[in-house]
N, C-alpha and C positions, 0 to 999 in steps of 0.2 A: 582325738579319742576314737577308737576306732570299733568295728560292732560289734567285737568278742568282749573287748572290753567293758561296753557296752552292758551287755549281758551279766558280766560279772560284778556289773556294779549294781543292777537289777537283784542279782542274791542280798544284800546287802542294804534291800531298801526301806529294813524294818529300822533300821539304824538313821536318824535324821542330822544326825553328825556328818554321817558317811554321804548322805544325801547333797547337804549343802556343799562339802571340797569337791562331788565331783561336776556339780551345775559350775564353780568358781575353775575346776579345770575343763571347762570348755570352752572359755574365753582363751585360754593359753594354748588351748590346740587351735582354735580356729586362725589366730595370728600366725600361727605355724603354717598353716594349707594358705592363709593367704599371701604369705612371702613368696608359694611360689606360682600365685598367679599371674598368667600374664596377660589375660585379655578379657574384655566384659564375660563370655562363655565361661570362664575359669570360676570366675566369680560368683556366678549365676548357679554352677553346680555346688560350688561350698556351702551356698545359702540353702538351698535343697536339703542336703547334706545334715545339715545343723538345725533349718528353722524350719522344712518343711513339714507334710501332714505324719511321714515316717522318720522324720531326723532323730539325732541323738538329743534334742532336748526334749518334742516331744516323748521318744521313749523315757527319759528321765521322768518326767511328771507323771507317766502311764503308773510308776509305783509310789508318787504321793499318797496313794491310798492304805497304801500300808504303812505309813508310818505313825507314829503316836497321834491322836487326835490334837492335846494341845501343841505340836509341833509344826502342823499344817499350815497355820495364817505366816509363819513366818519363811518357812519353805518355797509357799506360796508367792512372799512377793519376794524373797531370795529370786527364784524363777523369770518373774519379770525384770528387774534388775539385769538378770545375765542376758535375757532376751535384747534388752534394749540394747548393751553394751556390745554384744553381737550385732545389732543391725547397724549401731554406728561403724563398727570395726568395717562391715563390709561396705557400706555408703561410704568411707572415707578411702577404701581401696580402689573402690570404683572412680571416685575423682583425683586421683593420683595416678592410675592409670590413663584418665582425659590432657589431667596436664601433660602427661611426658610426650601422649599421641602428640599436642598439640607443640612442644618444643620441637621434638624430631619434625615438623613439618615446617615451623620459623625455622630450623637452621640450614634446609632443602631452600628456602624462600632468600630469594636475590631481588636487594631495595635497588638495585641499581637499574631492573631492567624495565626497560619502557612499559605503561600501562595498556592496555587497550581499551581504545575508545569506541564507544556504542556509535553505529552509521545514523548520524541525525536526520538520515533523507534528502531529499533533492528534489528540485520540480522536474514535472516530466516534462519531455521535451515540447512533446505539442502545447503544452502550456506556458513554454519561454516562446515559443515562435509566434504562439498567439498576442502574447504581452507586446513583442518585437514589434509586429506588425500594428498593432491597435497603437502602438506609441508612433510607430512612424507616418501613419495617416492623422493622428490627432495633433502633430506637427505639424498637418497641413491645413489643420483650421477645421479637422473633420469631427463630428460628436460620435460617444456610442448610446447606441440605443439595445437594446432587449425585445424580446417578444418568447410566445410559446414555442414549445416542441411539440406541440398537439396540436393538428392545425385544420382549418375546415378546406374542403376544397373551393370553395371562394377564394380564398385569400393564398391558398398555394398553389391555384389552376388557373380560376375561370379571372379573374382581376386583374391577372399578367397576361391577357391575351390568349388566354389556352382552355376556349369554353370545351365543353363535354367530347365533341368527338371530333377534335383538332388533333390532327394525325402524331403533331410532335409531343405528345404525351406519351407516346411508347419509347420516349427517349429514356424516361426515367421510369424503372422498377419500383414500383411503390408499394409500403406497408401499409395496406389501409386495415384501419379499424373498423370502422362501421360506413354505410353509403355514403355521408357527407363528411368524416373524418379519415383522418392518417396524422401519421408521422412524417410530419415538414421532409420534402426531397431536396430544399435546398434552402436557405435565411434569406431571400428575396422577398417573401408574404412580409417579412418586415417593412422593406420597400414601403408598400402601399398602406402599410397598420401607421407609418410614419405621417406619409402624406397626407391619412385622412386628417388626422387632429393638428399636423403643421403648415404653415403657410409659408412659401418660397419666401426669400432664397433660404436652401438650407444643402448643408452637407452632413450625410451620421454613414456610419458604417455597423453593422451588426456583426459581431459572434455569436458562435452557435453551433451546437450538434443538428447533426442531418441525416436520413436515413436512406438506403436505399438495397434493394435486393441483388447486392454486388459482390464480389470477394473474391481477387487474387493478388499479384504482386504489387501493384498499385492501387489495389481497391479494397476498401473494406464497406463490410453492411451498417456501419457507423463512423460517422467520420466527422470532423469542424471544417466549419467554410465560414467565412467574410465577406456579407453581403456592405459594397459600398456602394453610393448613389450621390449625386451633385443637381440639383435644382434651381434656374434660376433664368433670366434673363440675359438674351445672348450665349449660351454654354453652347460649346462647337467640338467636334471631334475630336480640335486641335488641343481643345481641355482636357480630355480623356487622353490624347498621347502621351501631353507634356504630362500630367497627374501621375498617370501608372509607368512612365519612364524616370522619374526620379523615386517613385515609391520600391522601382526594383533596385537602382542601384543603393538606394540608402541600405536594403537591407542584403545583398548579394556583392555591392562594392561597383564603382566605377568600371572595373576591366568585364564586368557581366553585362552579355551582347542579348540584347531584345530584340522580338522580331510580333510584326503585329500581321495575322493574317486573316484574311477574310472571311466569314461563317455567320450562322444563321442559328437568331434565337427568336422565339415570337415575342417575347416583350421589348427587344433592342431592335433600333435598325436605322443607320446601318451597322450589322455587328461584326466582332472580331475574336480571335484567340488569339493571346500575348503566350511567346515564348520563350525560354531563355536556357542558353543555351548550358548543355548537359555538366553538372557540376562533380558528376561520380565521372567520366570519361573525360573529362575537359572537351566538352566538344567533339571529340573524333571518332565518337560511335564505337572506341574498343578498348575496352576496360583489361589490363592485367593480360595484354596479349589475347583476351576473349572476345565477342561480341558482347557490350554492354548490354544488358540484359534490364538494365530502368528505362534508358531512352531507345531500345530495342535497334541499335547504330545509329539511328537518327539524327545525334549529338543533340537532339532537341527535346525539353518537357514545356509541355503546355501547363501554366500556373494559372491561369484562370482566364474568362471569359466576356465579355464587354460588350458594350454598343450604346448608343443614342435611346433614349428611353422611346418606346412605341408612342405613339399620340393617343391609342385605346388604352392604355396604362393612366396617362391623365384625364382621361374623362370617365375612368374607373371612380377616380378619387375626386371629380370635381374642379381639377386643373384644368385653364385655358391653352390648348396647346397652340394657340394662337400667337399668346401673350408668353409663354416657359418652354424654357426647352431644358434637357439632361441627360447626363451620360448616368450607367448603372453597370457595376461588374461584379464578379462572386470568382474566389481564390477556393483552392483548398489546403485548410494548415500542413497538413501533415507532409503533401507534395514537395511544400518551399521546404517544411524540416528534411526531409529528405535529402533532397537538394543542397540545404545549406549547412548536414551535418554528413553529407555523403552517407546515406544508411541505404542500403538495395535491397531490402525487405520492408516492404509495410507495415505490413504483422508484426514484426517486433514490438512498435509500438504498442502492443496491445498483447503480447505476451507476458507480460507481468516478471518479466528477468530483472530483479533490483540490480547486479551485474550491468546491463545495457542501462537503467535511468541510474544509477549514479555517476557515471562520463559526465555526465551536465551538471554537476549539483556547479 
């Protein structure tokens, strides 16, 4: 119906006869407009069209008031009737145009091709080389212990032989918190948190984050290290070779060449650095026709640090270093991941590229 027509059926609205056919033809027009809808938009205007505040039905009821008094209650729900009939007509266009969207899209749809599977994650690497390593000393009869990451300087300084103004405290950059605290510079306060409540013989090795004010291609200002320690009577150098010589090849492989070289820590002595030779260069200091740029040509990384427990270290804790003797060393994980996953950036670790941690899942 259209809004001349409209109009003309307006002349005519003293007539309640005339009234009723033309509310019953607006069900026939509106079937009409909606054949040739063809999208929710289409649909949305027809309803307008017919049922809004100016549609052709309100205009139809605008001359219910002229019509006969007794002809009005029935006019009246004539009226709703055709309204209702209209909103199914268009609610039912509207979901017949969902079904088809939704056929034409099943028949685009191929069951044959593979699904995609959501990435379940992976551990990260420092966290498999941590596991590696804590499995392969607890092979050798070792326990793990725990301690804080908040540590007093007793038990991260002055207990390991490194009272207030011992010069080899500018080795390590430290984050302190307050005069008597920081953030542990390395899992050796372990060490001694050990010794105090245990009595020889004992072997534990600690994991653990560690801090320190460091950062470039091998260093970060947060990092894990592995504090190990052996206690007991008779322990000799020769325990500390043979120990951290089968702990490297269990996890680097028999053909990986260690080298123990002499150096100085105040809680060991006498002390050493274990090396092993460069696992991104094979040794030969030149990676990809370059200078290796991890073992800097050297063909060699230093994996951690070692020596004979100090004799001020057991009378820290109440030890007779009379009657005990012990070796004490500290790794760092991320070095061996390194190492035993050829990566030449540190940082990656710690770049949060899911790309880089799922290689390892």
């Amino acid at each position: 119906m259209t809004a001349s027509s409209m109009e003309h059926s307006q002349g005519q609205s003293s007539n309640g006869t005339g009234l009723a056919e033309q509310l019953e033809s607006l069900v026939q027009a509106l079937e009409q407009g909606l054949a040739t809808a063809h999208s929710a938009p289409d649909v949305e205007n027809i309803r307008v069209a017919y049922l809004g505040r100016k549609g052709l039905l309100a205009g139809l009821m605008s001359s219910l008031a002229k019509t006969p008094p007794e002809q009005r209650p029935l006019l009246g729900q004539k009226a709703n009737q055709v309204k209702a009939m209209l909103q199914e007509r268009l609610d039912a266009r509207l979901q017949d145009l969902e079904r088809n969207k939704e056929r034409e899209l099943l028949a685009r749809f191929d069951p044959s091709l593979p699904g995609r599977a959501h990435w379940l994650g992976s551990l990260h690497p420092v966290t498999l080389v941590t596991e590696e390593i804590c499995q392969a000393f607890v092979s050798l009869g070792f326990d793990i212990v725990e301690g804080p990451e908040l540590e007093t300087d007793f038990y991260n300084f002055e207990a390991l032989n490194l009272p207030p103004d011992h010069p080899a405290r500018d080795m390590q950059d430290t984050f302190y918190i307050g005069d008597q605290t920081l953030l542990r510079t390395h899992t050796s306060p372990l060490q001694v948190r050990t010794m105090e409540r245990m009595s020889p013989p004992l072997a534990a090795i600690a994991p653990g984050k560690v801090y320190r004010r460091d950062s470039d291609l091998t260093h970060t200002p947060m990092f894990h290290q592995i504090e190990g320690f052996v206690v007991d009577k008779d322990v000799s150098m020769a325990d500390l070779r043979g120990t951290l010589t089968a702990f490297v090849h269990q996890i680097f492989g028999q053909e990986a060449i260690v080298r123990f070289r002499p150096s100085f820590f105040p809680f060991t002595e006498p002390s050493a650095e274990v090396d092993v030779s460069c696992m991104l260069c094979g040794g030969r200091g030149i990676c990809a026709g370059q200078a290796c740029r991890v073992c800097k040509q050297t063909g060699w990384l230093e994996i951690l640090g070692c020596g004979m427990i100090d004799p001020a270290v057991f009378a820290a804790v109440g030890y007779d270093p009379e009657v005990y003797t012990g070796f004490a060393f500290g790794l760092g994980v991320e070095r061996v991941a390194m190492l035993k996953y050829g990566i030449g950036d540190l940082r990656m670790f710690f770049e949060n590229d899911t790309r880089f941690v799922s290689q390892f899942g």
